[in-house]
N, C-alpha and C positions, 0 to 999 in steps of 0.2 A: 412734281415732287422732287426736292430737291436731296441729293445724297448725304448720308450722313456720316462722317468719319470717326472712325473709334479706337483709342490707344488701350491697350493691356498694361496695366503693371502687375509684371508676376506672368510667370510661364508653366512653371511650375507647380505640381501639389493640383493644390483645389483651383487655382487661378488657371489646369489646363483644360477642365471644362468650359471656358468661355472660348478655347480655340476651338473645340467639339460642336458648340452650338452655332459660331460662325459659320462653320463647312456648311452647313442647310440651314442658314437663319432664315425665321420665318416672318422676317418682315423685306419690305423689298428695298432696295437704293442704300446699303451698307457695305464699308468699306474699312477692312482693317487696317492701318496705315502704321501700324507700326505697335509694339512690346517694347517694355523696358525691364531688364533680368541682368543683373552684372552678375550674374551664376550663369546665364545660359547663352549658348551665340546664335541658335537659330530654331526655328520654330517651324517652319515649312508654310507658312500664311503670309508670314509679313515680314521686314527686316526685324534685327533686334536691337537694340539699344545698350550701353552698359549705365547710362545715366536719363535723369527726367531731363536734362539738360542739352544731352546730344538729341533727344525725340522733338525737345520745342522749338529747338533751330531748325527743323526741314520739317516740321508738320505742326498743323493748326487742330485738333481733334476737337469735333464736337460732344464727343463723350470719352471724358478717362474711365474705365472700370478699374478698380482696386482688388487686385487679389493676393494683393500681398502681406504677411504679416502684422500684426495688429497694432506692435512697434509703430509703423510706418503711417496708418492710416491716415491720422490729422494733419501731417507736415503736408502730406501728397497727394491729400484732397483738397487742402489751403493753395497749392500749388497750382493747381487745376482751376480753381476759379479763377484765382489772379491771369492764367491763361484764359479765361473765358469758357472756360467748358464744364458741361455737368457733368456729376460725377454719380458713380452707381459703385459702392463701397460691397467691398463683403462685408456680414459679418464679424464679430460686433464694429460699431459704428466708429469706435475706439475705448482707449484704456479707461479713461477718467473722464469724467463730468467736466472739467476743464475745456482736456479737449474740444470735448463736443459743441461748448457753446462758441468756444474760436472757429470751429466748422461752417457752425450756422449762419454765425455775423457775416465772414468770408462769402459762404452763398449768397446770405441776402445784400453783402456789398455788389456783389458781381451780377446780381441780377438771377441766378441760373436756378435748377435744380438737382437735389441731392435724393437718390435713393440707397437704401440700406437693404441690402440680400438674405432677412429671414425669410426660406422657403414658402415657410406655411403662409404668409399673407399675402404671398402671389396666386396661393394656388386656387383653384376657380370651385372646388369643393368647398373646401375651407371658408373661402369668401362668401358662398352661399349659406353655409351656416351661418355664419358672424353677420348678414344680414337680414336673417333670422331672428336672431338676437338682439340686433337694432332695433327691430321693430317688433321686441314686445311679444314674439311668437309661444318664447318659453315661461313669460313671466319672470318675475326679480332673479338676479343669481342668486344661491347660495353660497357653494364652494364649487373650487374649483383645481383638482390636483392630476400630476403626471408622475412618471415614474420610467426611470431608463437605466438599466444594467450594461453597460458595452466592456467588455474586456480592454485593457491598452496595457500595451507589452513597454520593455525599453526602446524597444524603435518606434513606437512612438512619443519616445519626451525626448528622442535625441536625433529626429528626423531635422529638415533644414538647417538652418546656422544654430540650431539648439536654444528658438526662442521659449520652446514648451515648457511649462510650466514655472517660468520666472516670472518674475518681480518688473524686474528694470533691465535693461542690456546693457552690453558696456559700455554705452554711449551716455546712460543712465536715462533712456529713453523708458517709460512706464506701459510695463503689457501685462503684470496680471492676468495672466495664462492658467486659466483652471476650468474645471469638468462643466462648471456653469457658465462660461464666458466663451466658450469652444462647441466640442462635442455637444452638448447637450442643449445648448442657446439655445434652441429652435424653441423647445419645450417649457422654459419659461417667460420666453417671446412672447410664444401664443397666448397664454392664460391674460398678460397682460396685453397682448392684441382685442383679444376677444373682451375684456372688460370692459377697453377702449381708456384706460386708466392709471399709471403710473400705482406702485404701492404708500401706505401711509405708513404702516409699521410690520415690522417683520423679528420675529426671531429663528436664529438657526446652527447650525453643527457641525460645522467644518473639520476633513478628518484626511490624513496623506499615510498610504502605505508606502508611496515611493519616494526617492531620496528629492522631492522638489520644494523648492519655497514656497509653493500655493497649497492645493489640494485637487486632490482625486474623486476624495469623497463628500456631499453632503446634503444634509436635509435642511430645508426653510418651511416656515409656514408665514403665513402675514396674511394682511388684509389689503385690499384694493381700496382705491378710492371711492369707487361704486358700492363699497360693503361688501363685496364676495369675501369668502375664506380662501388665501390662496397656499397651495402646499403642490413639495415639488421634493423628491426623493432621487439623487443618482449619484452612479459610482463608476469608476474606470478600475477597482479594485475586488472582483470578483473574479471565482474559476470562468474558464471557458465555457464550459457547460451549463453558467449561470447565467447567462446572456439575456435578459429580456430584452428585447426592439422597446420601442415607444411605445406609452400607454398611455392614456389620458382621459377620466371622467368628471364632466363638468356636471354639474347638479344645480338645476333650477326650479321654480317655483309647480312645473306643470310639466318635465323632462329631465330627461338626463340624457346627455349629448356624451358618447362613449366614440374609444379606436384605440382598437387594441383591446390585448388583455394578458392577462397572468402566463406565461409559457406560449405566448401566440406572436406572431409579427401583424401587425395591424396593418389595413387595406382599406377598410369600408369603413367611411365615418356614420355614424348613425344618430339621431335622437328618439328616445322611447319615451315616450307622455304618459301622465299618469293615469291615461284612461285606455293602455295598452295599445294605443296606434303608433305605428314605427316608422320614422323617416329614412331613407334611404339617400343621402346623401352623393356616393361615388364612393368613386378607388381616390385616393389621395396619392400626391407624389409619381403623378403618369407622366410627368416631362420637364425637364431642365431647361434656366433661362427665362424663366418666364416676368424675370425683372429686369432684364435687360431688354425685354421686347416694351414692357412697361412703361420704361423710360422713352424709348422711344415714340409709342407714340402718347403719351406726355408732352414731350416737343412736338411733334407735330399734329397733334390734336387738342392740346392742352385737357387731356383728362386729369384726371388725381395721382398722385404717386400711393401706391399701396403701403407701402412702408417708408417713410419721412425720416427727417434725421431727429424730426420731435417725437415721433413714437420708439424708436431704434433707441432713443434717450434713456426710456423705462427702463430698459433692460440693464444700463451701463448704473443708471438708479441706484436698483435695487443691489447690484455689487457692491456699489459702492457702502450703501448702509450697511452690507453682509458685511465688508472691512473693517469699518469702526465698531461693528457690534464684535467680534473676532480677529482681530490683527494677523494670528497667527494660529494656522492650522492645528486640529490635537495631534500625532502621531499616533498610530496606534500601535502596542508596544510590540517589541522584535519579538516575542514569542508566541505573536495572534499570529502573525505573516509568514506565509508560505510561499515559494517561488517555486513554478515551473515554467522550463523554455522560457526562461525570461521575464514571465507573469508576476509579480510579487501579487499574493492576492489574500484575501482575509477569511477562513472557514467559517460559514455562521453569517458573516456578515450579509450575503444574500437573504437568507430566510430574515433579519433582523429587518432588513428596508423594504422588505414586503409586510411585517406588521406593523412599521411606523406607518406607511403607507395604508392600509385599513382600519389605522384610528387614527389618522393624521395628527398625530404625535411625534415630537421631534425627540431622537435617542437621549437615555440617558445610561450611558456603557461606563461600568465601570476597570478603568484598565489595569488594576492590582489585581483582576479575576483570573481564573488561566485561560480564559479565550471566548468568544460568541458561540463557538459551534458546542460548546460545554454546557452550554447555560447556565454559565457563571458571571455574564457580564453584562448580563440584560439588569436593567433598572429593577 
């Protein structure tokens, strides 16, 4: 078995859990040879680099991982091939549908493979349902919606070089930095993992308590290509104490596949059939890396990549259409918005996206009311 070398880009943030998983990787003959971070000088693994440019001249990596900013992804995965190495992206795959087909050509010029780090399609739960679902376990989908409250303060839209919640950088590089493209990806990931289907049509309600050019908040609904009904509810504009973790109930023909729930942190995925028999799935989310082990043996087994830059695509998709149906965010008006410690957050607005959420119905708030928590702004 031959060793396999591996560069980081990105030290920092979310790209330091890939130095976490190296300390005890669980595949064997892996060697980290070198990060690239012009923010950081050392990392205690490997040298550091200040450029892609200083890394290619003393090292050959057979896998770059991308953990850097979403800015960056396509020039630095394009980069990567042209060096000859596969690449294993965070999250999202990149900004724009553009990019990503420039991604794919680049890989399939260079021959390699490309994976894309949504959680859920590595995890070995998850995957056991979803081939459940391939085969017809549950019968046709119907719908299929999730639902995610997380608080985000101002340290978080003003954490790294302050790509959060922009547009373009001043490069005029395109990142589209919002609550569905970030935080919450995972959850509209999945719906269209599990369809196995990119969307056909979609409407939806784009909404910013904070001072960003994207949004914080919003609701979609649409359809899948398979026919499911697909709907998806979240916010970064809620109290503290409003906080729902992940929830997600898919609804099929002969089950309904649930995780999570209303005021709960979800663990256990389950499917309940309509003749009262219960599947027991697992605990979800027991261990980090498990696309990077993926990749690897990929190369050297040539199994499948669980997450593709052509599935990873959906996701960039359905933003994309979220754009043109909505250019620009509603605000919601200074007199809904509350700020503590930092929080700008909306009263009301919690209780509002847990009954769009149980009639999958997409808001219609009217903002001349005096507020959500009033019940004056409900449709």
């Amino acid at each position: 078995m031959e060793e396999l070398k591996i560069a980081l880009f990105g030290v920092g943030g979310f790209a330091a859990n890939y130095l976490h998983v190296m300390k005890q990787p669980k595949r064997e003959k892996l060697r980290l040879v070198g990060a690239v971070d012009p923010f950081v000088k050392e990392c205690g693994l490997c040298p550091v680099y200040g450029s892609s440019e200083e890394l290619y001249r003393e090292h050959r990596p057979d896998i770059v991982i991308l953990g850097t900013p979403i800015q960056f992804h396509a020039e630095q995965a394009i980069e990567a091939f042209e060096h000859g190495c596969h690449v294993v992206s965070e999250k999202p795959i990149a900004a724009t549908m553009e990019e990503v087909r420039r991604m794919l050509e680049a890989r399939d010029r260079a021959g390699k493979k490309l994976s894309v780090g949504f959680q859920l399609c590595y995890d070995p739960v998850v995957r056991a349902m979803k081939a459940d679902v391939d085969a017809g376990v549950f019968g046709k989908p119907v719908s299929l919606k999730a639902m995610v409250l997380w608080p985000r303060d101002c340290t978080y839209y003003h954490r790294g070089s302050g790509w959060a919640g922009k547009k373009f950088d001043a490069q005029g590089r395109p990142i589209f930095d919002n609550v569905l493209s970030n935080a919450t990806a995972h959850y509209l990931m999945n719906m269209l993992y599990v369809c196995g289907a990119p969307v056909s049509s979609l409407e939806c309600a784009t909404y910013r308590a904070n001072p960003i050019e994207t949004f914080d908040t919003a609701v979609m609904k649409g359809k899948s290509e398979n026919g499911a009904e697909l709907f998806i509810a979240v916010s970064h504009a809620v109290d503290r104490g409003e906080q729902q973790d992940p929830m997600f109930e898919y609804t099929y023909e002969k089950a309904v596949i649930r995780f999570g729930g209303a005021g709960t942190r979800g663990t256990s995925l389950t499917a309940e059939f309509t003749d009262g028999q219960v599947k027991d799935y697992g605990v979800v989310y027991q261990d980090y890396g498990e696309n990077l082990w993926n990749m690897v043996d990929a190369i050297r087994e040539d199994t499948p990549i669980f997450c593709t830059g052509e599935m990873a695509s959906w996701h960039i998709d359905a933003l994309e259409k979220l754009r043109k149906i909505q250019p620009e965010s509603t605000p919601f008006p200074e007199s809904w918005i509350t700020e503590t410690d930092g929080l700008r957050w909306v009263p009301g607005l919690a209780k509002e996206l847990f009954r769009c959420w149980a009639s999958r119905e997409l808001p219609k708030w009217d903002g001349k009311a005096a507020g959500l928590d009033k019940g004056e702004g409900r449709c």
